[in-house]
DRENDO-1510 file (C-alpha; in Angstrom, 1 decimal, always signed):
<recs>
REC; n; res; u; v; w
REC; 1; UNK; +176.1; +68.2; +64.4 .
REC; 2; UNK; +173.0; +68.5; +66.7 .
REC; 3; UNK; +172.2; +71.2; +69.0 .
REC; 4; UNK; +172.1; +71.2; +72.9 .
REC; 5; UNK; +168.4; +71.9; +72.4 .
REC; 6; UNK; +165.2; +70.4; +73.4 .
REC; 7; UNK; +162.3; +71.0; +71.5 .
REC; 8; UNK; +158.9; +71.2; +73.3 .
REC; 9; UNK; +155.8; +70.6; +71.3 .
REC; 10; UNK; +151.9; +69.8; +72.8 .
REC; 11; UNK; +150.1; +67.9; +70.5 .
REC; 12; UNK; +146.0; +67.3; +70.2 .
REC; 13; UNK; +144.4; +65.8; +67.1 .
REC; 14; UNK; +146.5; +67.3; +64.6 .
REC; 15; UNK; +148.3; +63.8; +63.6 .
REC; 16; UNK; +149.6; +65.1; +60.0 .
REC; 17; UNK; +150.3; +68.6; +60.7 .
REC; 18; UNK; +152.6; +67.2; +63.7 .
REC; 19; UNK; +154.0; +64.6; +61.3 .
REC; 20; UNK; +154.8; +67.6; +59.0 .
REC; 21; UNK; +156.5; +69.5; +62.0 .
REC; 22; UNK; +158.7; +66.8; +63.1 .
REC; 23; UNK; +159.9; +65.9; +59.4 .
REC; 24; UNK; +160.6; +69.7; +59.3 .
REC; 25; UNK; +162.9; +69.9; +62.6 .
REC; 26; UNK; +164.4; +66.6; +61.1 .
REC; 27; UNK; +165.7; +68.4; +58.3 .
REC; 28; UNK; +166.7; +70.8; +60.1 .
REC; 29; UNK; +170.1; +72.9; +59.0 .
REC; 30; UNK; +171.3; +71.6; +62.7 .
REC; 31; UNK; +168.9; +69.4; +64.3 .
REC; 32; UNK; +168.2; +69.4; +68.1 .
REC; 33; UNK; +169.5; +66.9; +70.8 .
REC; 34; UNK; +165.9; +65.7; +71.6 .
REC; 35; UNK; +162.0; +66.7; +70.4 .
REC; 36; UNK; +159.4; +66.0; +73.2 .
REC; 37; UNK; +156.2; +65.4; +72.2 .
REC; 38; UNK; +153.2; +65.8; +74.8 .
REC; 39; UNK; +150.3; +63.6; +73.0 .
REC; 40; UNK; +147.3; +65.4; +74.6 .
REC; 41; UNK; +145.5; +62.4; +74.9 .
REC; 42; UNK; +144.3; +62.4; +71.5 .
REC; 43; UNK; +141.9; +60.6; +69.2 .
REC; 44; UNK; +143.0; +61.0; +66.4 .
REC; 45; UNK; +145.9; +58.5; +64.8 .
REC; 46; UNK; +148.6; +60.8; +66.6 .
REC; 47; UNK; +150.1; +57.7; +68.7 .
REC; 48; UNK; +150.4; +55.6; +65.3 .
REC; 49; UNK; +152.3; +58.1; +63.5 .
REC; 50; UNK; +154.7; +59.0; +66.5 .
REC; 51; UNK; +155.6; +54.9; +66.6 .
REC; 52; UNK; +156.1; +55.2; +63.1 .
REC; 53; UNK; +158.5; +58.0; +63.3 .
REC; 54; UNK; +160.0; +56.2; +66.5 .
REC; 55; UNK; +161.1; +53.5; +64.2 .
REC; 56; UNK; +162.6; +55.9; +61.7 .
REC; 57; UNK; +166.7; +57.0; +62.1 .
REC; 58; UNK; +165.6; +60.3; +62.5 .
REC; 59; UNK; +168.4; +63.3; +63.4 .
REC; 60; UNK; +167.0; +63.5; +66.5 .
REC; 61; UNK; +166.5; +61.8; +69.6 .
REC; 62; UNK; +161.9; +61.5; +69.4 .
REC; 63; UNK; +160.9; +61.1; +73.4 .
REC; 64; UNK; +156.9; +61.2; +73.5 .
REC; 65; UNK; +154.9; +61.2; +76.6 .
REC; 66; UNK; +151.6; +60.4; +76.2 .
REC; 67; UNK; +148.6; +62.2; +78.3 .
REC; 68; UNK; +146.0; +60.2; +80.1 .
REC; 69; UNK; +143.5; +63.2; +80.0 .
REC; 70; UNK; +143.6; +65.9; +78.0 .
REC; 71; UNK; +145.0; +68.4; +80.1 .
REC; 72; UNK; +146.1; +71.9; +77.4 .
REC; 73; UNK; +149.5; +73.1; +76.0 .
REC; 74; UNK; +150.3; +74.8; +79.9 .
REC; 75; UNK; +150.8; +71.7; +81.7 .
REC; 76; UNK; +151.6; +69.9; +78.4 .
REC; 77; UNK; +154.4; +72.5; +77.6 .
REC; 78; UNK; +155.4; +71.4; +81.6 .
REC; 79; UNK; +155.7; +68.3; +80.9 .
REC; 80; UNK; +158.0; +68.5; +78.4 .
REC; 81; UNK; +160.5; +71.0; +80.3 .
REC; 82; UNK; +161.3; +68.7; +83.4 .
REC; 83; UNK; +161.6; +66.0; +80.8 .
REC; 84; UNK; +163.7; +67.8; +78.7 .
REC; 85; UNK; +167.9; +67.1; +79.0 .
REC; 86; UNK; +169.2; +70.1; +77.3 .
REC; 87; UNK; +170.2; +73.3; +78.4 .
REC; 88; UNK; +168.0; +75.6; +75.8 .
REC; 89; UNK; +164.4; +74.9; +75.6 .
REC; 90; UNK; +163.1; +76.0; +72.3 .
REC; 91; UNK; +159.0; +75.6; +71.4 .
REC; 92; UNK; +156.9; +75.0; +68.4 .
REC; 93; UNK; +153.4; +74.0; +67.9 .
REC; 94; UNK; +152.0; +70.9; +65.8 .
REC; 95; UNK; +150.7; +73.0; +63.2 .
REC; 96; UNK; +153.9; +75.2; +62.0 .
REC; 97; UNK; +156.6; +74.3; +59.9 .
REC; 98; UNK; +159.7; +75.6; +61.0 .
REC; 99; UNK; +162.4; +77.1; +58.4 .
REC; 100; UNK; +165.4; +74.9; +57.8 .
REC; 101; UNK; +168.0; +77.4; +59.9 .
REC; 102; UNK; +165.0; +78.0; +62.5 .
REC; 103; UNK; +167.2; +76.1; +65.4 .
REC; 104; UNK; +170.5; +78.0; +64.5 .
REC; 105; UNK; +169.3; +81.2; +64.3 .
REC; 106; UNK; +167.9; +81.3; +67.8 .
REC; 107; UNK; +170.5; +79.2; +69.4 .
REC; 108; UNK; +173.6; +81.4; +68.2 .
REC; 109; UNK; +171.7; +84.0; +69.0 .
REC; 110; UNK; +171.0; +83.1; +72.7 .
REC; 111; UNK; +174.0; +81.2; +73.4 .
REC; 112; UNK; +175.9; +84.6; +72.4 .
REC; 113; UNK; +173.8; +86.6; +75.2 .
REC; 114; UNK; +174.9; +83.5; +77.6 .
REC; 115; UNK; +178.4; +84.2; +76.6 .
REC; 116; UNK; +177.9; +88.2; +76.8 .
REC; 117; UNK; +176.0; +87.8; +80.5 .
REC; 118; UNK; +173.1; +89.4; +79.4 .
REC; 119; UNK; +169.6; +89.6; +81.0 .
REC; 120; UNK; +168.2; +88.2; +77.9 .
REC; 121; UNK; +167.1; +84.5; +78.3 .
REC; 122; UNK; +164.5; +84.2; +75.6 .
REC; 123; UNK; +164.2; +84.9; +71.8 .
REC; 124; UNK; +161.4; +84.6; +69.4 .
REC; 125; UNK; +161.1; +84.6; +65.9 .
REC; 126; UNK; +158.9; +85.6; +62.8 .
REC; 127; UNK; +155.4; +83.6; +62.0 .
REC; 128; UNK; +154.4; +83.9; +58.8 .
REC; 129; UNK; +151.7; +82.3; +57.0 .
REC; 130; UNK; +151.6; +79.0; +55.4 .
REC; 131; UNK; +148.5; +79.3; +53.6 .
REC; 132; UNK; +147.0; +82.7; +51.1 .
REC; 133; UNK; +143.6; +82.3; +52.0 .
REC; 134; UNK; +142.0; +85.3; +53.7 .
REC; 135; UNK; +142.4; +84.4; +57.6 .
REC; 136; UNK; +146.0; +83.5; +56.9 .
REC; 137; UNK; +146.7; +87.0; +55.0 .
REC; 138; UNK; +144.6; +88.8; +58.2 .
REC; 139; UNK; +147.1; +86.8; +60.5 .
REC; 140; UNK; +150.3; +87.9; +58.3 .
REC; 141; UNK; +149.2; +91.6; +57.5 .
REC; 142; UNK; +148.3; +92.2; +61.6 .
REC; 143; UNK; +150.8; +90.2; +63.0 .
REC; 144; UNK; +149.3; +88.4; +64.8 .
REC; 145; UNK; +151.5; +86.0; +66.4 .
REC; 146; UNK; +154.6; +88.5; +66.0 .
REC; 147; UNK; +155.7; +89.9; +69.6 .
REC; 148; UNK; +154.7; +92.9; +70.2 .
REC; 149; UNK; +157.5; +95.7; +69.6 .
REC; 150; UNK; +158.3; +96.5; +72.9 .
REC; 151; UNK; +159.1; +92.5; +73.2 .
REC; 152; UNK; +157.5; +92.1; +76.4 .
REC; 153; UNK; +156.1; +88.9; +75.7 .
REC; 154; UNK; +157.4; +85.7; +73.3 .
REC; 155; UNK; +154.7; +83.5; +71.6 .
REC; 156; UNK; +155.4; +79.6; +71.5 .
REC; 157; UNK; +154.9; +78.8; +68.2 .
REC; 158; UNK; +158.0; +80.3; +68.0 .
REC; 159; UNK; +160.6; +80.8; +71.0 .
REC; 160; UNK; +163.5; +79.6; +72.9 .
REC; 161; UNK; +164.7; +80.3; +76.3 .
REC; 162; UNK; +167.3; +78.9; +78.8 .
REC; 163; UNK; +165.7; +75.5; +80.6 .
REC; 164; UNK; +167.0; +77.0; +84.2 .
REC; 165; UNK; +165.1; +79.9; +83.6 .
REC; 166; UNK; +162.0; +78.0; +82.8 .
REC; 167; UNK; +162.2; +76.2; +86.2 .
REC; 168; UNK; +162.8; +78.9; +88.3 .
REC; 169; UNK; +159.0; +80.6; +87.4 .
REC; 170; UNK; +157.7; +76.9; +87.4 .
REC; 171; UNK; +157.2; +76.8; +83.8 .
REC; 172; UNK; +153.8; +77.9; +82.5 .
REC; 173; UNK; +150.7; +78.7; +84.0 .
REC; 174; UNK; +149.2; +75.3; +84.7 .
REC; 175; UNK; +145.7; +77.0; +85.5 .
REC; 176; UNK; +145.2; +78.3; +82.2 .
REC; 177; UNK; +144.0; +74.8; +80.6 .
REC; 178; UNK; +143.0; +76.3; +76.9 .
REC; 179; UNK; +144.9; +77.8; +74.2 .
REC; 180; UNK; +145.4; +82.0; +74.9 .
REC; 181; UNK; +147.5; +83.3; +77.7 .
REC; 182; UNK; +150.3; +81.0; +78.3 .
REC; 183; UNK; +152.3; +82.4; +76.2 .
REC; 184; UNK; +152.6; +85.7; +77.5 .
REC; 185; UNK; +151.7; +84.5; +81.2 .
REC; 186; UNK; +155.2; +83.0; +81.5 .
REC; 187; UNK; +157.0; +86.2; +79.9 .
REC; 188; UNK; +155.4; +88.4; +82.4 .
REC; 189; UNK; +156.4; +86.1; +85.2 .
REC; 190; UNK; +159.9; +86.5; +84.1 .
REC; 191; UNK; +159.6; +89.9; +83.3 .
REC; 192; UNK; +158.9; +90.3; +86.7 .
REC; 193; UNK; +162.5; +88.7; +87.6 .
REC; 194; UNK; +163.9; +91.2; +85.9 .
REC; 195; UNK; +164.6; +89.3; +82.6 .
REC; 196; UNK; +164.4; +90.4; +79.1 .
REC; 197; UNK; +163.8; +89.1; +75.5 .
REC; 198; UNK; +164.9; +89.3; +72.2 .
REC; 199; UNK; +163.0; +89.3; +68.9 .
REC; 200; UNK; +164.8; +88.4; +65.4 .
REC; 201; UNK; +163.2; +88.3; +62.0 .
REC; 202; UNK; +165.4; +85.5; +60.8 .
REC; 203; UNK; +164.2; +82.8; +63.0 .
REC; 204; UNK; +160.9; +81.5; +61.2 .
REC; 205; UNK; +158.3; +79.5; +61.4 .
REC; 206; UNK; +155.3; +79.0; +59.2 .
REC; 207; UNK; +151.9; +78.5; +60.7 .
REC; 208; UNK; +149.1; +76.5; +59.2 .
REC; 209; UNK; +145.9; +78.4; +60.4 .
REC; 210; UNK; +142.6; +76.9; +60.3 .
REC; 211; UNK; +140.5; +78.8; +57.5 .
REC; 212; UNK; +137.5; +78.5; +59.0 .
REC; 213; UNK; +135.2; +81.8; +60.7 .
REC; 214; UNK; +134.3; +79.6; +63.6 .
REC; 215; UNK; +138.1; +78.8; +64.2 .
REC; 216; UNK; +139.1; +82.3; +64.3 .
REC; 217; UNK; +136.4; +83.7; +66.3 .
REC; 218; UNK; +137.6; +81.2; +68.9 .
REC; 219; UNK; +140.8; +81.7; +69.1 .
REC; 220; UNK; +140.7; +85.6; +69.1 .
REC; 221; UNK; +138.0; +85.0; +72.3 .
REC; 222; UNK; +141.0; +82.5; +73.9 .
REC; 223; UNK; +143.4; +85.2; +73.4 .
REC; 224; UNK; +141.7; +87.9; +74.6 .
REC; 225; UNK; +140.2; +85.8; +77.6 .
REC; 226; UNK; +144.0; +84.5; +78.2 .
REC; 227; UNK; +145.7; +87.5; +78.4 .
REC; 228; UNK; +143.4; +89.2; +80.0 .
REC; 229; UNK; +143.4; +86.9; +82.6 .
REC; 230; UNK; +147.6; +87.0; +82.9 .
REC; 231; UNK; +148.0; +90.7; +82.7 .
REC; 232; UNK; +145.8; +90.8; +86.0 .
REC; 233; UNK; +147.3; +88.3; +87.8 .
REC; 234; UNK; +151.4; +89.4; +86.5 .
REC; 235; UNK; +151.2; +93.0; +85.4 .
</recs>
């Protein structure tokens, strides 16, 4: 039985590792209602390999919106929320693999705070790894992509939250057009609402992480630009 979840996932160039992703929420222990795809306006053969999947009986319902201009994961991510149907929004990136009880983990987990009243309206999960080389073990043994323990902020490779919730802050930061500070841009906004998150170790996802130096020196100058940025402007 599917889940009352849409799954949000910006896509640029990576036309395997998202063909990889979307077999792995298709085999999913309970898939999700819908995946949205935001095709960043990519070069790659992205657009041939979602038609193919379109074609397939997959165990989900594939919507895919295609980009005229490449426009980053913030408005991307957007995108995908107003066109998303279902109630819990849950994210993932093109290049992770999520575990096979990814979806039910975080969905029982949120739909029990729904139930309880709570302030929490997000939860986020474990990234681990794919890969042994020596950038993916840095990743792992720093935790990188882990929130932090005072769970003040969710990551998207890796998170659900409440679709209402998402809509009331106006989603994510739409001025923030590179990879680094979205992420923890929208958790401060609704921080600032008074709402809280929760972190569990047996949602996961595994993330393929380039193994070049070049690669990882620009991502850690995104993230540190990004949140920099965010913590100014919501802190």
């Amino acid at each position: 039985m599917s889940l009352p979840v849409s799954v949000v996932i910006p896509s640029y160039n990576r036309a395997r590792s998202l063909y990889r992703t979307l077999l792995a929420l298709h085999y999913q222990t309970s898939p999700p209602n819908e995946v949205i795809v935001i095709n960043d306006h990519s070069s790659d053969d992205t657009r041939l390999i979602l038609d193919r999947l379109r074609a397939k009986s997959l165990n989900y319902h594939l919507i895919v919106i295609h980009n005229r201009n490449n426009a980053g994961p913030s408005i991307s991510r957007n995108k995908g929320i107003l066109a998303a149907t279902q109630p819990f929004v849950a994210f993932t990136d093109d290049d992770c693999i999520p575990a096979q009880n990814w979806l039910t983990v975080m969905y029982e987990r949120l739909d029990q705070e729904n139930t309880n009243n709570n302030a929490i309206i997000g939860i986020g999960g474990k990234v681990l790894a794919l890969n042994q080389d020596l950038v993916s073990q840095y990743y792992d043994l720093h935790h990188i992509l882990d929130p932090p323990s005072s769970e003040i902020y969710l990551v998207t490779a890796n998170c659900m939250y409440f679709r209402d919730v998402l809509l009331e802050v106006n989603g994510f930061d739409e001025t923030i057009k590179v990879p680094g500070g979205e992420d923890p841009g929208l958790s401060f906004a609704l921080s600032n609402l008074g709402y809280q998150f929760y972190f569990t170790q047996d949602a996961v996802v595994h993330h393929d992480y380039q193994q070049t130096l070049k690669s990882f020196i620009k991502t850690f100058y995104r993230y540190g630009k990004g949140c920099h940025y965010v913590t100014a402007r919501y802190k």
